[in-house]
C-alpha positions as a Python dict, from the first residue, in 0.01 Angstrom:
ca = {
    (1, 'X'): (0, 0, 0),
    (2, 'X'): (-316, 0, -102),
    (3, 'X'): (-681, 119, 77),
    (4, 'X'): (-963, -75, -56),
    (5, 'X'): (-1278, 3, -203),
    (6, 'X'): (-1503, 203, 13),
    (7, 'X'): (-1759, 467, 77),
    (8, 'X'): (-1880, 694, 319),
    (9, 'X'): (-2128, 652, 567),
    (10, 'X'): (-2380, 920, 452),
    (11, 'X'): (-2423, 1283, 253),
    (12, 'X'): (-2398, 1476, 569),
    (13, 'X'): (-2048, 1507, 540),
    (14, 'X'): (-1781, 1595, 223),
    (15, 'X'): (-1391, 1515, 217),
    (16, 'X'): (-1134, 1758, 195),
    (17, 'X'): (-777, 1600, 92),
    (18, 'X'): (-481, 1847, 101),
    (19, 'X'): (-138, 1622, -6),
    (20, 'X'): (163, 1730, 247),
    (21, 'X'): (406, 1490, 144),
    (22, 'X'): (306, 1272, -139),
    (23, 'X'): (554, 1054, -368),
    (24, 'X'): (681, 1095, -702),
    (25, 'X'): (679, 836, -990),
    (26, 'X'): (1036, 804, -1190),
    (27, 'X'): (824, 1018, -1442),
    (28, 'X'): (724, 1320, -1189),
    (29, 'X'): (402, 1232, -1166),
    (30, 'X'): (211, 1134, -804),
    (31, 'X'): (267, 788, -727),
    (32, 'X'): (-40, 760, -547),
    (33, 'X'): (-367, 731, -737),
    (34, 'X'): (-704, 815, -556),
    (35, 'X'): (-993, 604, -768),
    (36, 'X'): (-1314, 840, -747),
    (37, 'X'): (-1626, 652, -847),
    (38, 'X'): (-1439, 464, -1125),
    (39, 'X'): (-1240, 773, -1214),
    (40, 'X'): (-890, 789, -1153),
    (41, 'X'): (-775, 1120, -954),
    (42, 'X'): (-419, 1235, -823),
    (43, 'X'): (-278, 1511, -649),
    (44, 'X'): (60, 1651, -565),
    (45, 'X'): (222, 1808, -285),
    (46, 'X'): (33, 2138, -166),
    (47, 'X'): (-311, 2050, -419),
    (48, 'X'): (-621, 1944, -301),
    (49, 'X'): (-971, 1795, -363),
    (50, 'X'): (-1312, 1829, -212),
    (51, 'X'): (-1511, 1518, -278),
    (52, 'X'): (-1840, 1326, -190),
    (53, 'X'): (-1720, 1031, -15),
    (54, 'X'): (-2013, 802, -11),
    (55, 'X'): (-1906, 775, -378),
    (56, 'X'): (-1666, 424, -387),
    (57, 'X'): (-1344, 536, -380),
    (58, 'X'): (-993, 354, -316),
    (59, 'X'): (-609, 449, -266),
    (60, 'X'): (-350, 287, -438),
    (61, 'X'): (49, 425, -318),
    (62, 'X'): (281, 287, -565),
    (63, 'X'): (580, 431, -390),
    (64, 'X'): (770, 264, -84),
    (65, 'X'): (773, 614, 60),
    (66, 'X'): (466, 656, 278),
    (67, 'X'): (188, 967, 140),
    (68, 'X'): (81, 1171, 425),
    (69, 'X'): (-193, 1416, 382),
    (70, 'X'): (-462, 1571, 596),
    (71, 'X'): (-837, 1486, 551),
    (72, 'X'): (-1117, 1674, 665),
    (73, 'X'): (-1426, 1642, 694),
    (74, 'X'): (-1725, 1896, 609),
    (75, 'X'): (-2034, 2002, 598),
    (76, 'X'): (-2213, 1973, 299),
    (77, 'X'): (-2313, 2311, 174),
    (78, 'X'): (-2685, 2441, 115),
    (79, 'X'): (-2849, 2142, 236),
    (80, 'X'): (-3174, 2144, 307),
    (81, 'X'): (-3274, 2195, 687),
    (82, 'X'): (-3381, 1826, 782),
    (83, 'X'): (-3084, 1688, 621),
    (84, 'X'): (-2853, 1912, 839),
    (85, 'X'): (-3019, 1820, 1181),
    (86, 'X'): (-3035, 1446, 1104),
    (87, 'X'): (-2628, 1516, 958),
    (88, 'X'): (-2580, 1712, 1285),
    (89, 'X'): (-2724, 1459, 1511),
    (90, 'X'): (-2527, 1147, 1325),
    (91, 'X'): (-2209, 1323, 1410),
    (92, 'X'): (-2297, 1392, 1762),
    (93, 'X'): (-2368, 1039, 1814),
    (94, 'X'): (-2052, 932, 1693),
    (95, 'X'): (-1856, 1173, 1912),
    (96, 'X'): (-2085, 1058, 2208),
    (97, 'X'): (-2009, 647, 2115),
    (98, 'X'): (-1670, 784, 2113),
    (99, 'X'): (-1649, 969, 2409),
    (100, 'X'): (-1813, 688, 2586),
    (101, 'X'): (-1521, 449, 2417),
    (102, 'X'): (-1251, 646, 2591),
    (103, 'X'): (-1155, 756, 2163),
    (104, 'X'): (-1041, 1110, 2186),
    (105, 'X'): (-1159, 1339, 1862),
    (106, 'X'): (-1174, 1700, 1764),
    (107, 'X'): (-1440, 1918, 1834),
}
């Protein structure tokens, strides 16, 4: 299973990543590898990582056991006060376009 090369839409926002139920190589380690801006990143069950998505990043699950894990998204801390309107106002207009797609969301 593999997720390919991507990035986030803008700075506005950071990813959490907490691993619930994430497979095991024969060897013990994670057998799913998270590729960071070139930089190869895994995490086991119950460990987590804050990261800038609009860096590329990809996810590779060498397992045939699915990984589940929750992602959040936050705000970006100390950021200067026009980037956090402009970030506010991006998000509300997705949840609006939503909204007005009949696509349920949090918040």
């Amino acid at each position: 299973k593999h997720i390919p090369p991507h990035r986030g839409p803008f700075r506005g926002i950071m990813r959490f990543h907490l691993g619930l139920a994430i497979p095991k190589q024969p060897d013990g380690r994670p057998a799913t590898i998270m590729m960071i801006n070139h930089e190869e990143r895994r995490i086991a069950d119950g460990e987590c990582m804050l990261w800038d998505d609009t860096f590329e990043h990809e996810v590779m699950n060498n397992s045939d056991q699915p990984r589940v894990a929750l992602l959040l998204d936050v705000w970006r801390p100390q950021m200067p006060l026009d980037m956090e309107i402009l970030s506010r106002v991006i998000v509300r207009g997705v949840q609006v376009g939503m909204r007005y797609r009949g696509v349920s969301f949090g918040g």
